[in-house]
C-alpha positions in Angstrom: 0.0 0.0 0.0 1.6 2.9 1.1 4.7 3.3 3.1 5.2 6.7 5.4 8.4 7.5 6.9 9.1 9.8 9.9 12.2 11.5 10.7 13.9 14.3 12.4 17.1 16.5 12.0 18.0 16.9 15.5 17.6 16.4 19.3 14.4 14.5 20.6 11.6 16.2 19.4 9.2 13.5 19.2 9.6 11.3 16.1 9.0 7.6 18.1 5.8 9.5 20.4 4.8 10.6 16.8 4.9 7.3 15.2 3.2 5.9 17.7 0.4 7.9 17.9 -0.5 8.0 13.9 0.0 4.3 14.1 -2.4 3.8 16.7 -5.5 6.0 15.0 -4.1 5.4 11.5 -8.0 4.8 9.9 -6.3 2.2 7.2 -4.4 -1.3 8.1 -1.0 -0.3 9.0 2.1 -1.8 10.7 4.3 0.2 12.6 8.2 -0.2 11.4 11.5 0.9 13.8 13.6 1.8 10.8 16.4 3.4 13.1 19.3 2.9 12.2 20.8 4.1 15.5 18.7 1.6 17.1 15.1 0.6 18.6 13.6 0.0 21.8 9.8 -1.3 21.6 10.8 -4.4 22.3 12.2 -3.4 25.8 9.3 -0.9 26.2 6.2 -2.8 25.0 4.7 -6.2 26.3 3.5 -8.6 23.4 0.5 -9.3 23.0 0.8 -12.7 24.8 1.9 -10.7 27.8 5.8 -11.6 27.6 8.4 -9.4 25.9 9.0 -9.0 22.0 11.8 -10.4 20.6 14.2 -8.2 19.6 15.9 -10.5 17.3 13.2 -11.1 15.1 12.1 -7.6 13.4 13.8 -5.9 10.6 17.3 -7.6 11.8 15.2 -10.9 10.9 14.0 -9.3 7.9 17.1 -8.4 6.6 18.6 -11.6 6.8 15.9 -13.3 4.8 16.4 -10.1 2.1 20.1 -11.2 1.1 18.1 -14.2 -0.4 15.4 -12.3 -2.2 11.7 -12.1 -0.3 8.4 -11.4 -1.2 6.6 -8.5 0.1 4.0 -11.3 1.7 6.8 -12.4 3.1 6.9 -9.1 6.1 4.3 -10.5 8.2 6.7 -13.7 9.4 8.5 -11.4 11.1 5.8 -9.1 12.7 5.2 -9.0 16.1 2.0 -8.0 17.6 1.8 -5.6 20.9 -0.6 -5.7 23.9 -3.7 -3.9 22.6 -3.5 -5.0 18.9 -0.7 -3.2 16.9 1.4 -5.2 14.5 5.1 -4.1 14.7 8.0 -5.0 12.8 10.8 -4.5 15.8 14.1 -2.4 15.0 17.8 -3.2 15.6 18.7 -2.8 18.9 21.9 -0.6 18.4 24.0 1.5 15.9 26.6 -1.7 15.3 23.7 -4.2 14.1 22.2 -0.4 12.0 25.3 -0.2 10.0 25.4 -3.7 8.8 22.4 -3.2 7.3 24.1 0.0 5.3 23.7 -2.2 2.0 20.0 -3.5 2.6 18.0 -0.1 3.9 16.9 0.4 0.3 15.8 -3.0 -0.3 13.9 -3.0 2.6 12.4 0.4 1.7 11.3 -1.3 -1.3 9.8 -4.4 0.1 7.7 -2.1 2.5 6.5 0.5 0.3 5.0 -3.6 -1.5 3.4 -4.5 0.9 -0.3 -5.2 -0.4 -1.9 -5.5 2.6 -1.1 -2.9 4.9 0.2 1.0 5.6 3.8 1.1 6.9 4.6 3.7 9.2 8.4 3.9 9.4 9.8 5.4 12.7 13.6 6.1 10.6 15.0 8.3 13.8 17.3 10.8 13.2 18.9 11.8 9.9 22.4 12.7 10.1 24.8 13.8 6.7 23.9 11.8 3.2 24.0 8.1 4.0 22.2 4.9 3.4 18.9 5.4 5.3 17.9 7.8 2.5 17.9 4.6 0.5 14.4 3.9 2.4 13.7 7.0 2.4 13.8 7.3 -1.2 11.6 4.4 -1.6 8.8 5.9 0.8 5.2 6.9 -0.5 5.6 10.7 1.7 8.3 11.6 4.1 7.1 13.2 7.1 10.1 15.3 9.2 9.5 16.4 12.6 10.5 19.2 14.2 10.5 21.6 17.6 9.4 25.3 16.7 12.6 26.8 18.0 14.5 29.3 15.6 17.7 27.0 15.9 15.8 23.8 14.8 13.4 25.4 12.3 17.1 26.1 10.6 18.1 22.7 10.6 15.0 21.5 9.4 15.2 23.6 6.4 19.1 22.6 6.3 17.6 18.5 6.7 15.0 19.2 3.9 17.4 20.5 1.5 19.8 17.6 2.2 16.6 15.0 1.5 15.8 16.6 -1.4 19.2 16.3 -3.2 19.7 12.6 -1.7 16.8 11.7 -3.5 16.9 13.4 -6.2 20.1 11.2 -6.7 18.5 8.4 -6.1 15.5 9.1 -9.1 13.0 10.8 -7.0 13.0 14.3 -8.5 10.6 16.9 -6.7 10.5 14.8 -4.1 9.7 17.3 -1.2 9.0 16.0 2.3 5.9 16.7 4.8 6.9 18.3 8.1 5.1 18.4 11.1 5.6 20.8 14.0 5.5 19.8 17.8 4.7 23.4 19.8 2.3 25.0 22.6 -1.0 24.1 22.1 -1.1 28.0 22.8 1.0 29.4 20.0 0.1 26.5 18.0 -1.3 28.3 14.6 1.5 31.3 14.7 4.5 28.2 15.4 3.1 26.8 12.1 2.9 29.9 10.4 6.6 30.7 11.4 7.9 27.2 10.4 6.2 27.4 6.9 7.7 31.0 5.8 11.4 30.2 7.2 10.8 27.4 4.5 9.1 29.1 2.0 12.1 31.7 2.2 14.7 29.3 2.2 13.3 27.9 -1.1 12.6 24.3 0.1 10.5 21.6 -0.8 9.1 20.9 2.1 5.2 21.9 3.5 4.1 21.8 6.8 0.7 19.6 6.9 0.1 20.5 11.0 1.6 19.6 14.5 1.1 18.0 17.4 0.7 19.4 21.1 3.3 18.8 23.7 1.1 17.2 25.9 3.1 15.4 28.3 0.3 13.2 29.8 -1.0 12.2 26.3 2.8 11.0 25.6 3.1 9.0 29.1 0.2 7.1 28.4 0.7 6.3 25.0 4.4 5.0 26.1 3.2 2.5 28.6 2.1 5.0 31.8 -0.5 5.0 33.8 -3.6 7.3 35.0 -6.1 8.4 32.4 -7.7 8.1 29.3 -5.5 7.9 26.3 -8.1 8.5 23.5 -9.1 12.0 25.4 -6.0 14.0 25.7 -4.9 16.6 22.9 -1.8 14.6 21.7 -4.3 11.8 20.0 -6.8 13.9 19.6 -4.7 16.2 16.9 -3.0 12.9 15.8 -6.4 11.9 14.7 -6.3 14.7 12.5 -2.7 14.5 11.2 -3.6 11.0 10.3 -6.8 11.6 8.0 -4.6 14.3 6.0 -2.0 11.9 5.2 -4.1 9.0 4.1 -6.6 11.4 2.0 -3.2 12.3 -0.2 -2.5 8.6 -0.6 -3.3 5.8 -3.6 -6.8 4.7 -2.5 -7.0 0.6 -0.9 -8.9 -1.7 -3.4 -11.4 -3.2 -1.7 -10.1 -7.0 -2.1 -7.0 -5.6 0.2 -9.1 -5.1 2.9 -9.4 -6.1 5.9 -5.7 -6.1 6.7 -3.1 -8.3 6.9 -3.3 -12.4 6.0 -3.2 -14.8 8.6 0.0 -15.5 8.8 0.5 -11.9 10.1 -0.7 -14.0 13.3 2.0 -16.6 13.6 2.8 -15.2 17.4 -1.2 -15.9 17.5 -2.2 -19.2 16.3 -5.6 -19.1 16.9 -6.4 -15.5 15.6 -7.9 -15.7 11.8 -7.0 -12.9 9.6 -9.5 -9.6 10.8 -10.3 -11.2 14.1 -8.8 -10.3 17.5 -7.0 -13.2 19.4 -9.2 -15.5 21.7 -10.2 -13.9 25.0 -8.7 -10.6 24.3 -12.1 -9.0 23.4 -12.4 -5.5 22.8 -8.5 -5.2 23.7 -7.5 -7.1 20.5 -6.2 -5.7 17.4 -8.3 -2.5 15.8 -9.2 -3.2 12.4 -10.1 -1.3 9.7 -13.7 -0.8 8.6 -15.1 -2.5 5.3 -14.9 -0.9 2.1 -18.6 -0.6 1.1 -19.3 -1.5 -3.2 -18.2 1.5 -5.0 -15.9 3.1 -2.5 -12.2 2.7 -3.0 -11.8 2.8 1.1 -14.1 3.1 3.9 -12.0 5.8 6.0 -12.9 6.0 9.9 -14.7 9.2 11.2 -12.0 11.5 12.0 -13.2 11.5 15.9 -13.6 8.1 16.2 -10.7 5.3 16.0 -11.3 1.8 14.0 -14.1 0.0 15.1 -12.9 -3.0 17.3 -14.9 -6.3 18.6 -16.6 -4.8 20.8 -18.7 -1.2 20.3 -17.1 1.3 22.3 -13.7 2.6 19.9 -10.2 2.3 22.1 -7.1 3.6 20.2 -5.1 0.8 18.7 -1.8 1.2 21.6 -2.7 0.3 25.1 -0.9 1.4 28.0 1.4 -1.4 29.4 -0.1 -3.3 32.6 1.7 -3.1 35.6 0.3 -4.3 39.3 -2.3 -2.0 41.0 -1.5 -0.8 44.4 -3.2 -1.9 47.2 -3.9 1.7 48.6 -3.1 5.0 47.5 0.5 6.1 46.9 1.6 8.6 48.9 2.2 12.2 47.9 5.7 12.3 49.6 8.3 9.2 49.4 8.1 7.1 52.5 4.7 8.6 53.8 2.5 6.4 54.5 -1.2 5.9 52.7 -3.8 7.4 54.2 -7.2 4.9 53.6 -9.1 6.3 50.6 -12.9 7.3 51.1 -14.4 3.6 50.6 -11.9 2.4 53.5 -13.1 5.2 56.1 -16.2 3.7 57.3 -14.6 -0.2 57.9 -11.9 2.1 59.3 -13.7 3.3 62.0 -15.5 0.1 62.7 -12.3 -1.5 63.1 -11.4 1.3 66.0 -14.6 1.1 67.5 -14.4 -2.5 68.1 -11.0 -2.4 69.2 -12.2 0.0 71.5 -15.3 -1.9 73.0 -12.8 -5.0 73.5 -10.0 -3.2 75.8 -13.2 -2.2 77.8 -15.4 -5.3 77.8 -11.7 -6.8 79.4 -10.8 -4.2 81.7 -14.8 -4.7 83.0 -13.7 -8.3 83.5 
């Protein structure tokens, strides 16, 4: 289908959170990629959907070993992985040494990706340093998405990283090719950030247009990185993925219907008993999100852009849940080392407990 890639100049501003969050409300099939060459870490962040951990050696370190042969683009899905809530992932390398032994391959697993009939890729390709291999992917991708902070000093580089994208693959046969950028600001000076970012482009001359941004919304990113605490599908940092989301897929090649739902069944392998566009056995409305049907006449049935994929069950979850951790027996305290005070359902037993206790030191000292 389609194969998106996301990357950033410099810094941490957000290109994994990013990722994540248009994978998990993308409204088509998709499978989320760690092209990094520096290296990935879902595997050490994420449970599987099993509830043990991924395995890091079988991703696009697997993949690339099977590439030296030849593959088929069918041939992806033996080495997806599926997280805890549904989302198929193709694991990265876990550091820069295993990255750069794959110097030779990054364009020929570009181009198995951007093949793959069944699903959206959404590549997570890290940060871009000078001309090098990644942009062999890169140059294979169906749109190029570059993220940025709204600082004058990165704004700079990004035009500087655009420029350097644009020549790389116009060597590589991709003339025009200009990339999408997408600014992370203030929700409060969110419309002027944008407006700045897309003159200091315009006036450099760059190929490059920025299609929106996303908040900084700290909760929003803790939740959707495996925290705790709140509703993931209510705060601001889905909610404007949502939108990101719909604007990318309305500017891509529409699905034919016989590619939908998704991925075949061998997409499953870590599930035997999940059939292709069914969640797993006994993981209900927790398994994986799929796409709705393409109705006779329509080249893709695209979700509502306030609504995720419809799952098993009715009520819409996004596609990444948080990772599950133990509950605490009481409240933790506000201060290290306090101790928990009983919450408001524990007061009453509370002071039943102390009224007894009470009436049985007198009852013996009566006796």
């Amino acid at each position: 289908m389609a194969l998106i890639a996301i990357a950033a100049d410099k810094g941490a501003p957000g290109v994994t959170t990013s990722s994540l969050a248009l994978a998990a409300v993308w409204p088509r099939p998709v499978l989320l990629a760690e092209c990094d060459p520096s290296g990935g870490d879902l595997a050490y962040r994420f449970p599987h959907a099993s509830g043990g951990q991924l395995d890091p050696r079988r991703g696009v370190l697997s993949l690339a070993v099977t590439a030296r042969r030849g593959m088929q683009p069918d041939q992806v899905w033996e080495h997806v992985q599926k997280l805890h809530g549904g989302l198929d992932v193709l694991a990265g390398v876990t550091n820069a040494e295993q990255g750069a032994g794959l110097n030779q391959l990054w364009g020929q697993i570009g181009k198995v990706l951007a093949s793959l009939p069944q699903a959206d890729i959404i590549a997570d390709c890290g940060r871009l340093g000078a001309e090098g291999p990644i942009y062999d992917l890169l140059a294979e991708a169906t749109t190029v998405v570059l993220v940025t902070r709204v600082g004058v000093g990165d704004v700079i580089r990004l035009r500087d990283r655009a420029s350097t994208f644009a020549a790389a693959t116009e060597s590589r046969g991709r003339r025009g090719f200009g990339a999408a950028v997408l600014a992370v600001a203030e929700q409060r000076t969110f419309a002027s950030a944008l407006a700045e970012v897309q003159h200091v482009l315009r006036q450099g001359n760059v190929r490059a247009t920025v299609i929106g941004g996303l908040p900084l919304d700290a909760k929003g990113a803790g939740l959707l990185n495996g925290g705790m605490g709140g509703k993931l599908g209510k705060t601001p940092l889905i909610k404007a993925a949502q939108g990101i989301a719909q604007q990318l897929v309305h500017t891509l090649p529409p699905v034919p219907v016989s590619n939908w739902p998704g991925p075949p069944a061998t997409a499953a392998a870590v599930q035997p008993h999940a059939e292709a566009g069914q969640p797993a056995p006994g993981r209900g409305a927790r398994g994986r999100h799929h796409a709705p049907q393409a109705q006779p006449g329509e080249p893709y049935a695209a979700a509502p852009q306030t609504q995720f994929r419809p799952v098993a069950q009715p009520q819409p979850q996004p596609q990444l849940q948080p990772q599950p951790q133990p509950q605490p027996q009481s409240p933790a305290p506000a201060i290290p080392g306090a101790a928990a005070e009983p919450g408001a359902g524990d007061w009453a037993a509370h002071e039943r407990q102390r009224w007894r206790e009470r009436e049985r030191q007198q009852s013996g000292g009566a006796g």
